[in-house]
N, C-alpha and C positions, 0 to 999 in steps of 0.2 A: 419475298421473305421480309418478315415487319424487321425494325431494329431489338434489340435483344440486350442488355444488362450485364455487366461481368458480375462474378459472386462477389469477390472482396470490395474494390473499392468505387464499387454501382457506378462505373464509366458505362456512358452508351455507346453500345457496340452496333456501327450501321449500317445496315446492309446494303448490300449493292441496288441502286437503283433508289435508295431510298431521300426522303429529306433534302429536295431538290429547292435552292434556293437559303438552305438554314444549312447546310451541312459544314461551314465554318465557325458557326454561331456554335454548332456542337461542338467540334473538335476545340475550342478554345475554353470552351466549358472541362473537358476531358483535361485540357492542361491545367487548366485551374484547380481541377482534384488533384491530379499525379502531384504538382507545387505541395499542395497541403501533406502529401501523403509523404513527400522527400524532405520538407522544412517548415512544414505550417507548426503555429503555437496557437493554445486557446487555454486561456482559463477556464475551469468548472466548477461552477460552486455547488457543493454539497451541505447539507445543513438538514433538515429536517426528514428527507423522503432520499429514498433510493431514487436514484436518477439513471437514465441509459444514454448513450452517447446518440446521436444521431446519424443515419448512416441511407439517407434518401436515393434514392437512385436518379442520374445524371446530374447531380446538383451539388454542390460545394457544400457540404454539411460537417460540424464540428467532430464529430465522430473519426474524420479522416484524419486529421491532423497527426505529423509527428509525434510532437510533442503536446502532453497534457497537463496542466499545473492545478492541481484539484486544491478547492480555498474551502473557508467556510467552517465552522464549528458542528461537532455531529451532534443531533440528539436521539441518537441511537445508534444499535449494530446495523450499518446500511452496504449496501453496494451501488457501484457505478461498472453498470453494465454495456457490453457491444453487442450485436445480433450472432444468434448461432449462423455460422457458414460463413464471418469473415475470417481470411486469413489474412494478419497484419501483423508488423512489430509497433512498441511505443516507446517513447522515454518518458517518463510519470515520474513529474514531481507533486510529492504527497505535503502541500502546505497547510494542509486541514489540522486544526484543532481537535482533539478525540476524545477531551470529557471524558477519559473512559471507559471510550465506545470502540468500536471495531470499523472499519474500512476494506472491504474487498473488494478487489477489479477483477471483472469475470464477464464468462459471456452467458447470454439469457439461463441456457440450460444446467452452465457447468461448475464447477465446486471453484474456481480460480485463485488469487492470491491474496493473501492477507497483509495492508501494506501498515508498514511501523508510520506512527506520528513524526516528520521530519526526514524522511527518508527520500531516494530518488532512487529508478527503479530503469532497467533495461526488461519489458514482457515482450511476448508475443504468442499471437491464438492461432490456434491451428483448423480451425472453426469450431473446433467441440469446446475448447477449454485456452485458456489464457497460462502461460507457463513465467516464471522467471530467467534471463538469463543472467543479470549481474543485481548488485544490490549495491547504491553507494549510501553506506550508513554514516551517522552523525549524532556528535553529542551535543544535550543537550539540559539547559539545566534545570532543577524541580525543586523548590521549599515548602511545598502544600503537599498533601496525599493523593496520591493516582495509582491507577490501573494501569500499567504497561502494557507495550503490545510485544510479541516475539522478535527480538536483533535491537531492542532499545540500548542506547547507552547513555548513561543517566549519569550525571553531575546533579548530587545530592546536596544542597545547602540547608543545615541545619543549624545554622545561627539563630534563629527563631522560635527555634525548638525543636523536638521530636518528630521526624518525619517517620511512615508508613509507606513504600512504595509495592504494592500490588501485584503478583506476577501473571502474567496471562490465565486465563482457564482455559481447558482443554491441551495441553502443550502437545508440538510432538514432536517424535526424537529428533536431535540437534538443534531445536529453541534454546536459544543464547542469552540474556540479559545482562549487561555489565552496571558495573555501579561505583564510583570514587567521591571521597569525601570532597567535596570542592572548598568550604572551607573550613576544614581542619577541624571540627566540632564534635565529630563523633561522639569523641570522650564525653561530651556535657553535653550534648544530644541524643540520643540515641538514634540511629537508621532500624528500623525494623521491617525486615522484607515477608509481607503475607504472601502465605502458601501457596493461597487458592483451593485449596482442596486437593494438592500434590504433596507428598512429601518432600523435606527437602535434606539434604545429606542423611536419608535414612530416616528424618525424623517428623513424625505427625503434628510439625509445629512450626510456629513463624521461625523466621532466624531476626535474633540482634544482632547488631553490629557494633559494639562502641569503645572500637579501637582508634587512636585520631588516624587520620591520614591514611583512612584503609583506602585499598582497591581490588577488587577480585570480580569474576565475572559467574554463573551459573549458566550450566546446559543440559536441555533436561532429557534423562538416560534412555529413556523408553521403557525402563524398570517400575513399575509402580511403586514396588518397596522403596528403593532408592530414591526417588523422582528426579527431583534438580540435585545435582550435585556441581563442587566444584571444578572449574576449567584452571582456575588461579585465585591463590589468596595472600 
């Protein structure tokens, strides 16, 4: 019987009788993955193309790693993908820049998660599809116009002037977005929050903001009519 592959994390598996002379050479190779799969880290840069993790069989590939810290600035809606039929957990921290753009971690064939700019992420795939189990979200702060992603929480400084911040398109029900004055400008600023093409507390229209010192957060109802409405204001 030849040696043979596991599905998740491509250890060679060797059969008896096999690999006579090298069969140390494997099994340290084998612990060199399991290491990566219990505490390995790797950065990933992301930036212009959809990129897939690597996941070779008997060989230490970045793919396995625990932990993933995705860099790089997007120039587009991209994904970073794993092969369908691994089953593995990850902790993903999402350091990428997103212009605007969208970030999903999934696996070849499957629809998987959508991760916020700044965020850190407990997934894990079941080989069809990549799931979340925790989210550790974080604020952060904005004085230019952007498109958010869904769980942002956004420190708005409009000292500057007039901010616009963007709400996701496509939302779905219980997409969060929060948003506070950061410094106290509102009044002589205005924050004005684009729809997207949702309504928002019932209305076919941006919302302004320019109360000083506001904070409140939006979640969107699953209601069309409705769309986003408030959680707190």
């Amino acid at each position: 019987m030849a040696n043979s592959t596991s599905a998740s994390l491509k250890l060679t598996v060797q059969a008896t009788g096999e690999n006579s002379g090298t069969w140390g050479a494997i099994t340290n190779t084998n612990l060199l993955i399991l290491e990566q799969a219990i505490g390995g880290y790797d950065a990933f840069n992301v930036t212009n193309a959809s990129r897939a993790l690597t996941f070779s069989n008997g060989v230490v590939s970045n793919g396995k790693n625990e932990v993933i810290k995705l860099t790089g600035t997007l120039a587009g809606n991209l994904n970073v993908t794993i092969p369908d039929s691994v089953e593995k957990t990850y902790i993903i921290e999402n350091a990428c820049v997103h212009a605007g753009n969208t970030l999903t971690f999934k696996t070849t064939s499957g629809t998987g998660i959508l991760l916020c700019e700044g965020h850190s992420y407990t997934l894990w795939s079941d080989g069809t599809n990549v799931y979340k189990s925790s989210e550790l979200r974080k604020w952060r702060a904005i004085s230019s116009a952007e498109t958010v992603q869904a769980g942002a929480q956004i420190l708005v400084n409009t000292n500057g002037g007039a901010v616009t911040i963007t709400l996701p398109a496509s939302p779905a029900t219980g997409d969060t977005v929060n948003f506070v004055d950061q410094g106290y400008d509102f009044n002589t600023n205005a924050l004005t929050v684009g729809r997207n093409s949702s309504n928002i507390a019932n209305a076919a229209a941006d919302l302004t903001v320019n109360t000083q010192g506001a904070g409140f957060g939006l979640v969107y109802s699953g209601d069309a009519t409705t769309g986003w409405t408030y959680t707190e204001k």
